[in-house]
VEXDREN-2710 file (C-alpha; in Angstrom, 1 decimal):
% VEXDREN-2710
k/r/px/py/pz
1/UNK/91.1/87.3/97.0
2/UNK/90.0/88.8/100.3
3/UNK/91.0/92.5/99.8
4/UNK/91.2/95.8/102.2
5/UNK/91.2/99.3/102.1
6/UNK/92.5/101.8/104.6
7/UNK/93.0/105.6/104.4
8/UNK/90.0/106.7/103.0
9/UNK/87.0/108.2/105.3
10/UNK/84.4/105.4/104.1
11/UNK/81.9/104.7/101.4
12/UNK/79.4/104.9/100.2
13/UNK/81.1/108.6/98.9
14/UNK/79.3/111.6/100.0
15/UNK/82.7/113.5/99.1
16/UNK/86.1/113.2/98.2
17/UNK/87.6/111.5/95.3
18/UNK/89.2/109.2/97.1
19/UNK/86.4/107.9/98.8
20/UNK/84.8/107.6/95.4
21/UNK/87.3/105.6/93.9
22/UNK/87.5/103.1/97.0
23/UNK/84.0/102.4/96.4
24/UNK/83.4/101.9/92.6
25/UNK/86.6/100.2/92.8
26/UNK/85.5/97.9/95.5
27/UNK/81.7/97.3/94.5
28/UNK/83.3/96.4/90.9
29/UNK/85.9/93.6/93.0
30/UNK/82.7/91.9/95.0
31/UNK/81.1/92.0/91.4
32/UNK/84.2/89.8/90.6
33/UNK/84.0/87.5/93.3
34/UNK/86.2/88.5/95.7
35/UNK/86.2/89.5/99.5
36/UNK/86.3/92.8/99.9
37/UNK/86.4/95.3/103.2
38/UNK/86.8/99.1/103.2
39/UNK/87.3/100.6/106.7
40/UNK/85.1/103.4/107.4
41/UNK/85.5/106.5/109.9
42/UNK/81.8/106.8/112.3
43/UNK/81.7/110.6/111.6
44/UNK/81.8/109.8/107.7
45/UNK/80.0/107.0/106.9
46/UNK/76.2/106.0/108.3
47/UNK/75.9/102.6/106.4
48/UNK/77.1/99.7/109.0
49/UNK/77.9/96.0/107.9
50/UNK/77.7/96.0/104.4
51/UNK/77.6/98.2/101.6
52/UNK/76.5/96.6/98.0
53/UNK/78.3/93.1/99.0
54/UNK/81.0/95.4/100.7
55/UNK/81.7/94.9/104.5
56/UNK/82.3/98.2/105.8
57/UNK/83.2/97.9/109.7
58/UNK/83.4/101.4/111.3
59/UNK/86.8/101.8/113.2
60/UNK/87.1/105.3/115.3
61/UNK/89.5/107.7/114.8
62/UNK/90.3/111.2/116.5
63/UNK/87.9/113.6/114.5
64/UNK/90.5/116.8/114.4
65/UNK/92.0/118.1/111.1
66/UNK/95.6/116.8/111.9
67/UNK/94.6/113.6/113.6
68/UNK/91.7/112.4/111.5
69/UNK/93.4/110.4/108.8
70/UNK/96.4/108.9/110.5
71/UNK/94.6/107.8/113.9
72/UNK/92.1/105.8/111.4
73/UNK/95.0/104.1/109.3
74/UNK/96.6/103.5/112.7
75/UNK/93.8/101.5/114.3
76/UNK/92.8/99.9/111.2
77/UNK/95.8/99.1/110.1
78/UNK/96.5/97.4/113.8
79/UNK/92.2/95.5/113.4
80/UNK/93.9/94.3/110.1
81/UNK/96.3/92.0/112.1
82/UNK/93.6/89.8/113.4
83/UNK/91.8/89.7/109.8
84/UNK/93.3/86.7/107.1
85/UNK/93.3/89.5/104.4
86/UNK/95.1/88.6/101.2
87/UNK/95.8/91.8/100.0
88/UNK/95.7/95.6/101.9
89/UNK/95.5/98.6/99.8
90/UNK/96.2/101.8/101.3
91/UNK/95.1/105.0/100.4
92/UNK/96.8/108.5/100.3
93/UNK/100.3/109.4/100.8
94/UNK/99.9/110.2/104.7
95/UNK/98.2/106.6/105.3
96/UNK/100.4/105.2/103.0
97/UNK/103.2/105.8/105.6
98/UNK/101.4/103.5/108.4
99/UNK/101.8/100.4/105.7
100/UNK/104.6/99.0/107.4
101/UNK/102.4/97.8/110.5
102/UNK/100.8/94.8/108.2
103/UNK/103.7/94.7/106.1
104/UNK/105.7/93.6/109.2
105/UNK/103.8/91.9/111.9
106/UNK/101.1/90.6/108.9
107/UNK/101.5/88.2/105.8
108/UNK/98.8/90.2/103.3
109/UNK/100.6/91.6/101.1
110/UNK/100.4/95.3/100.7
111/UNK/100.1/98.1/97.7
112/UNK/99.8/101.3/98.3
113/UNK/97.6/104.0/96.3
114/UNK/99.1/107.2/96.1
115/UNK/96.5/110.1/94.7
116/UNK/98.3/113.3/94.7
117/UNK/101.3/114.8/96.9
118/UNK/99.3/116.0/100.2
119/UNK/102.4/118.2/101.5
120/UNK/101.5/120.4/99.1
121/UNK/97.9/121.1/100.0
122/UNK/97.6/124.8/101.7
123/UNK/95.6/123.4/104.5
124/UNK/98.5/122.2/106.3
125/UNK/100.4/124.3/108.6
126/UNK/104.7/123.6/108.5
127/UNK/105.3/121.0/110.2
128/UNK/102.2/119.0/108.8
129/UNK/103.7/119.5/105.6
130/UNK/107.1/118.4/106.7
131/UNK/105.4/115.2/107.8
132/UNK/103.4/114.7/104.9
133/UNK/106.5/114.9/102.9
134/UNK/108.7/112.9/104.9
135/UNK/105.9/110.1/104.8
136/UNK/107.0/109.8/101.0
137/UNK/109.7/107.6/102.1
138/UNK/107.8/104.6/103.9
139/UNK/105.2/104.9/101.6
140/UNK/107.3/103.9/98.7
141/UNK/109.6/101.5/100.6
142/UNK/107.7/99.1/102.3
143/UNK/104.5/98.2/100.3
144/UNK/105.2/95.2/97.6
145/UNK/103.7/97.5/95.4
146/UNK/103.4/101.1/94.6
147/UNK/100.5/102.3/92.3
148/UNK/99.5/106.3/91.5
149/UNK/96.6/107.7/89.4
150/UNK/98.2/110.0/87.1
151/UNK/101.1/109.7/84.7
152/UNK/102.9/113.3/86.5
153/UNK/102.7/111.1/90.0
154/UNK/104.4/108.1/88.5
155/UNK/107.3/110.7/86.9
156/UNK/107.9/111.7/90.4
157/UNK/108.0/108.7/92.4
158/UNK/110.0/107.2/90.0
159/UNK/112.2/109.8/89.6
160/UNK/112.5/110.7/92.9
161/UNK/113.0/107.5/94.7
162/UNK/114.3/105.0/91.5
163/UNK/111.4/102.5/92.2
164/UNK/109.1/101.3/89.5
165/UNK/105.1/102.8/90.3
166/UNK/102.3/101.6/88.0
167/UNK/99.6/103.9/86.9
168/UNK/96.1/103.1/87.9
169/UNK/93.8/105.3/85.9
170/UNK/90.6/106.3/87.8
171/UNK/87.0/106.2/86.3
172/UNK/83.9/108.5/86.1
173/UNK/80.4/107.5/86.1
174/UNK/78.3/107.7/82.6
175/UNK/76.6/110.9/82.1
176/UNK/73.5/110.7/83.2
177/UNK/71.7/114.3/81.4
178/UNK/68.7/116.0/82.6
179/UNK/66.9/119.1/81.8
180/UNK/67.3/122.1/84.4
181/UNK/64.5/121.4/87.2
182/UNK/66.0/121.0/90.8
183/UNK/68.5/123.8/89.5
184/UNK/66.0/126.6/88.8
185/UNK/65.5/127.3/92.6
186/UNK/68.6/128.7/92.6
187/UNK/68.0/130.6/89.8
188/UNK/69.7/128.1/87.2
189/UNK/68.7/127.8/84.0
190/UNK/70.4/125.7/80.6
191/UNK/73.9/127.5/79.8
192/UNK/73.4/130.5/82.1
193/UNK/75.8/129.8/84.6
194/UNK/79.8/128.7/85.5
195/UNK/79.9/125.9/87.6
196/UNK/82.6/125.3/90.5
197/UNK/81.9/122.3/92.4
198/UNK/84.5/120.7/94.7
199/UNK/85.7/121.0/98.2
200/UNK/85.5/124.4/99.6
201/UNK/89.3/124.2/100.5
202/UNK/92.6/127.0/99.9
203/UNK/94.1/124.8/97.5
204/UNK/90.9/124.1/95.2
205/UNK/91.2/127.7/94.2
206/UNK/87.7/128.8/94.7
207/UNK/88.6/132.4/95.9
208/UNK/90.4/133.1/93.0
209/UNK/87.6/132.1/90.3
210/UNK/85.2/134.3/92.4
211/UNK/88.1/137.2/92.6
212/UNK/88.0/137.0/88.6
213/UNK/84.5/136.7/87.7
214/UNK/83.8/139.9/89.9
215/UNK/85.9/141.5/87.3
216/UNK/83.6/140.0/84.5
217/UNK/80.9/141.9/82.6
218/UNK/78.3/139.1/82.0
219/UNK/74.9/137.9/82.3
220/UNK/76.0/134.4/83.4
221/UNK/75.9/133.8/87.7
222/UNK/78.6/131.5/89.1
223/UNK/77.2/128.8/91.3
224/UNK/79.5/127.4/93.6
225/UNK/78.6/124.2/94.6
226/UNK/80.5/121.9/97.9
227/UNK/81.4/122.2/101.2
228/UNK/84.4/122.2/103.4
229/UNK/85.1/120.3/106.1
230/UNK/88.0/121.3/108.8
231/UNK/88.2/124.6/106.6
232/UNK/85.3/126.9/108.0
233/UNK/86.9/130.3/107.9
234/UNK/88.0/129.5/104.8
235/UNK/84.5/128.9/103.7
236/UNK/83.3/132.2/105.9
237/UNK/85.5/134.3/103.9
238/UNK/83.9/133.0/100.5
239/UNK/80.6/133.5/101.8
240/UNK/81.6/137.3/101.9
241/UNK/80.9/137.2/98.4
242/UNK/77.4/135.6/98.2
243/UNK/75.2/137.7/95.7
244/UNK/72.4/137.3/93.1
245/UNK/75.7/136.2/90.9
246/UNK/77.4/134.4/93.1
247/UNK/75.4/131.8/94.3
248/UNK/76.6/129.1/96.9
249/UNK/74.8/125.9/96.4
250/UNK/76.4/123.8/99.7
251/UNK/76.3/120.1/99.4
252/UNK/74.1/118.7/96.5
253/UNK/72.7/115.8/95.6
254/UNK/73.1/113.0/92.9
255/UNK/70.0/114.4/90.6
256/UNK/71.1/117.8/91.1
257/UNK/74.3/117.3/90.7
258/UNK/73.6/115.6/87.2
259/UNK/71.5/118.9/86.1
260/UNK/74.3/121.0/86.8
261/UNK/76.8/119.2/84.6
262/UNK/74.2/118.7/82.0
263/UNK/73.2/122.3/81.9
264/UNK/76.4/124.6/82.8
265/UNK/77.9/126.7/80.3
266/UNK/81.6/126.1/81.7
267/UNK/83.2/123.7/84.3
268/UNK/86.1/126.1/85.7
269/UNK/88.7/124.2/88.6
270/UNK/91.4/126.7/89.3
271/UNK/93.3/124.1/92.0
272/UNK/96.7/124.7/93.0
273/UNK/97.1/120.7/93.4
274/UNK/95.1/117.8/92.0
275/UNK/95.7/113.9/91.2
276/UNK/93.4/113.2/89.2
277/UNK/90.2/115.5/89.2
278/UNK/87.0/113.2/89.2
279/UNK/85.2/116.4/89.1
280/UNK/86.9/117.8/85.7
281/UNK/86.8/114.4/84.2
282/UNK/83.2/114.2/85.2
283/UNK/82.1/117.8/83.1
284/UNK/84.3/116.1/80.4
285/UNK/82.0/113.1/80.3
286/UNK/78.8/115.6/80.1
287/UNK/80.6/117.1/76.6
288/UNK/81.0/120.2/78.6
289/UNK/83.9/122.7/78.2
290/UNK/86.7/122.5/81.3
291/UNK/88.8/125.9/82.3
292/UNK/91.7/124.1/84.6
293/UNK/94.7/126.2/86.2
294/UNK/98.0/124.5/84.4
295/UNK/99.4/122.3/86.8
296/UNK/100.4/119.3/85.5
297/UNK/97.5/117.0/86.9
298/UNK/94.8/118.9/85.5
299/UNK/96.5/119.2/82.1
300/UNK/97.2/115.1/82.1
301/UNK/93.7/114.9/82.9
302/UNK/92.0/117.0/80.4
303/UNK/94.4/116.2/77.3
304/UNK/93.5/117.6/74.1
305/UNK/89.9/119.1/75.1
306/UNK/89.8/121.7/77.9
307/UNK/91.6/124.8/78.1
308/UNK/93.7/126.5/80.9
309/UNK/95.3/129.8/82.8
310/UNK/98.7/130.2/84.4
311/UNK/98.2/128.4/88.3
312/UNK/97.2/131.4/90.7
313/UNK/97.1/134.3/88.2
314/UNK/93.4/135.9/88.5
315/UNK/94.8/138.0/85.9
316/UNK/95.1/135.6/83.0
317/UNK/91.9/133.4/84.6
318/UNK/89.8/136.8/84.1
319/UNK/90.8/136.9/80.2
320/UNK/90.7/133.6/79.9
321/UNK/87.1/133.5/81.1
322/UNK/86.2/137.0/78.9
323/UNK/87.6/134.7/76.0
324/UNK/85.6/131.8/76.5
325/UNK/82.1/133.8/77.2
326/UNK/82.6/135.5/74.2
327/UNK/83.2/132.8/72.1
328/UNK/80.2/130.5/72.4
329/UNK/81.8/128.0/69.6
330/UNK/85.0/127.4/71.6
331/UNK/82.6/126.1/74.4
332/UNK/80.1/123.9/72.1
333/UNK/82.4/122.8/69.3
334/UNK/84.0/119.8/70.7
335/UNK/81.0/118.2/72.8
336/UNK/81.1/114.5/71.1
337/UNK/84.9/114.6/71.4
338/UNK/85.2/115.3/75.2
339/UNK/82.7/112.6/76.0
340/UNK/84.7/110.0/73.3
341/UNK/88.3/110.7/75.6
342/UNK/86.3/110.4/78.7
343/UNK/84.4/107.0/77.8
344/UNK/87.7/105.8/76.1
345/UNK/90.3/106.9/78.7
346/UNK/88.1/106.7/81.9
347/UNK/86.1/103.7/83.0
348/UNK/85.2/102.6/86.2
349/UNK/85.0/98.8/84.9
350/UNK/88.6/99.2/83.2
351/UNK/90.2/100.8/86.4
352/UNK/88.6/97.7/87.9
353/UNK/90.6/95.2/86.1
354/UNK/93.9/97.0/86.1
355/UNK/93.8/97.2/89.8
356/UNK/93.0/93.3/89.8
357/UNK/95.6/92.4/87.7
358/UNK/98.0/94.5/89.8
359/UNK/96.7/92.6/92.6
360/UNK/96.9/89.3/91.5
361/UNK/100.4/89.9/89.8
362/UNK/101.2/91.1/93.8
363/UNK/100.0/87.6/95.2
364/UNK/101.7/85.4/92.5
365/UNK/105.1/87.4/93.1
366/UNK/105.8/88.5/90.1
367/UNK/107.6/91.9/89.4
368/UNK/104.9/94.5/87.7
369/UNK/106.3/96.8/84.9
370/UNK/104.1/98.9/82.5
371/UNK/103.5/96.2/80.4
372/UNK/101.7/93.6/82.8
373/UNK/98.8/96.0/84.1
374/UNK/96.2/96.2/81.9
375/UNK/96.7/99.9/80.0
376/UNK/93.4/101.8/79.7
END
């Protein structure tokens, strides 16, 4: 199959899930022996030509907040034209919306990939998220096939629109644990510190873990770890609360970024909207204890083994954190059973081959239910 991607800002990931997705996903299709092209923004991605067996062609876009995403999907979805691609996978509900450009002057057939409901995300002012929300519509209609990451997404497509939407599961990487090293120049050490690490956005919820913890009585230090792009005042206004306790850790690397899951004491995301959190799944993998806001996504996501507070409610997040730093058991008694669900329910190799039997089940014309996609 000779397979594209559009929506996403490029691989290989530096951030965002999506992007991360798009490239173990992809990488895992060359491994397969197909053709496979993700279309990368210039201000994202420095890797030109090819990427792991990947061609990544850099097509421009109009670097703004509003105009970003949807100038890329434009042009690439318009480069895609001259391209004999099988199969176009679009990612994101707002580039989702643009499918109907190869759906209509094209003959690839097209799925689209639908990660979370981005009219919901604070960031946007009104009218972006009347946009956002009216781009529901063509994303659903036009594409041959309509896939989502989560088992809440697929209840509200379906519902919403009567169409059937296979679930995709997403993947995490295999824990890869090291002793704290790296970590200790920030004053880390094994289990004495709450670890936050995610985009420094509104609706990730940051500002509300750091508005409970100040309220905490402990010896542990929060380190924040991310960055934010299109989102600087937000990230000013955190900054206000840099301390010995607080620590902002910016962008981190891979290695470091492994000795912070292996060593934290908690993994708290307070996020007012999610998909599917790579991040949560991630400090899962690691065996370590997860404190989610209860929002659907993040409670599909962690199951049986993390715990949660009401969705915006610094209140119940501040007892809810007392509870679970006075309680060392509640955090350490379920290790070997958060990394079973993870390596069970998440891998990269399995998303792989669900995605490739949706694909191929999209080429050979035949109507996908539940059933017919590989179940992870």
């Amino acid at each position: 199959m000779k397979v594209a991607f559009i929506g996403q800002k490029g691989i290989p990931a530096t951030y965002g899930g999506i992007e991360d997705y798009v490239e173990k996903i992809a990488t895992r299709l060359v491994r397969k022996g197909h053709e496979v092209t993700v279309f990368c923004r210039p201000h994202y991605s420095s890797t030109s030509g090819w990427y792991k067996g990947v061609r990544v062609p850099k097509v421009a876009s109009i670097p703004t907040k509003h105009l970003d995403a949807i100038s890329h999907t434009l042009f690439c979805s318009i480069h895609s034209l001259s391209r004999s691609f099988d199969l176009i996978n679009f990612q994101a509900l707002g580039p989702s919306s643009l499918c109907f450009i190869p759906k209509l002057s094209g003959t690839a057939k097209i799925i689209v990939t639908i990660h979370s409901l981005d009219w919901q995300r604070d960031k946007w002012n009104r009218w972006a998220k009347l946009l956002l929300k009216a781009a529901e519509y063509p994303a659903v209609h036009f594409p041959d096939e309509v896939a989502v990451v989560s088992e809440s997404l697929k209840r509200y497509f379906e519902d919403k629109f009567r169409r059937k939407v296979v679930k995709v599961p997403t993947g995490v990487d295999a824990p890869v644990f090291r002793k704290p090293d790296k970590i200790k120049r920030f004053g880390l050490d094994k289990d004495n510190f709450i670890l936050f690490l995610n985009r420094l956005v509104p609706e990730k919820g940051c500002h509300l873990l750091i508005r409970a913890f100040r309220e905490l009585e402990t010896d542990k230090k929060l380190f924040i770890a991310g960055d934010g792009k299109f989102s600087e005042d937000y990230k000013r206004k955190l900054h206000r609360w840099k301390s010995e306790k607080i620590i902002f850790g910016g962008y981190v690397e891979k290695d470091v970024l492994e000795e912070l899951y292996s060593n934290c004491y908690l993994y708290v995301l307070p996020s007012m909207i999610e998909g599917v959190s790579q991040t949560v799944l991630q400090a899962l993998s690691y065996g370590r204890a997860v404190l989610v806001s209860d929002i659907k996504e993040n409670l599909d996501a962690v199951g049986n083994f993390g715990f949660s507070f009401r969705n915006k409610d610094v209140k119940d997040l501040k007892e809810k954190l007392r509870t679970l730093l006075r309680n060392k058991d509640l955090v350490t008694g379920q290790k070997k059973q958060r990394r079973d669900y993870i390596r069970v329910n998440f891998s990269w190799d399995k998303a792989a081959e669900s995605l490739e039997d949706l694909f191929r089940s999209c080429l050979n014309g035949r109507a996908v239910n539940g059933n017919q996609v590989r179940s992870i």
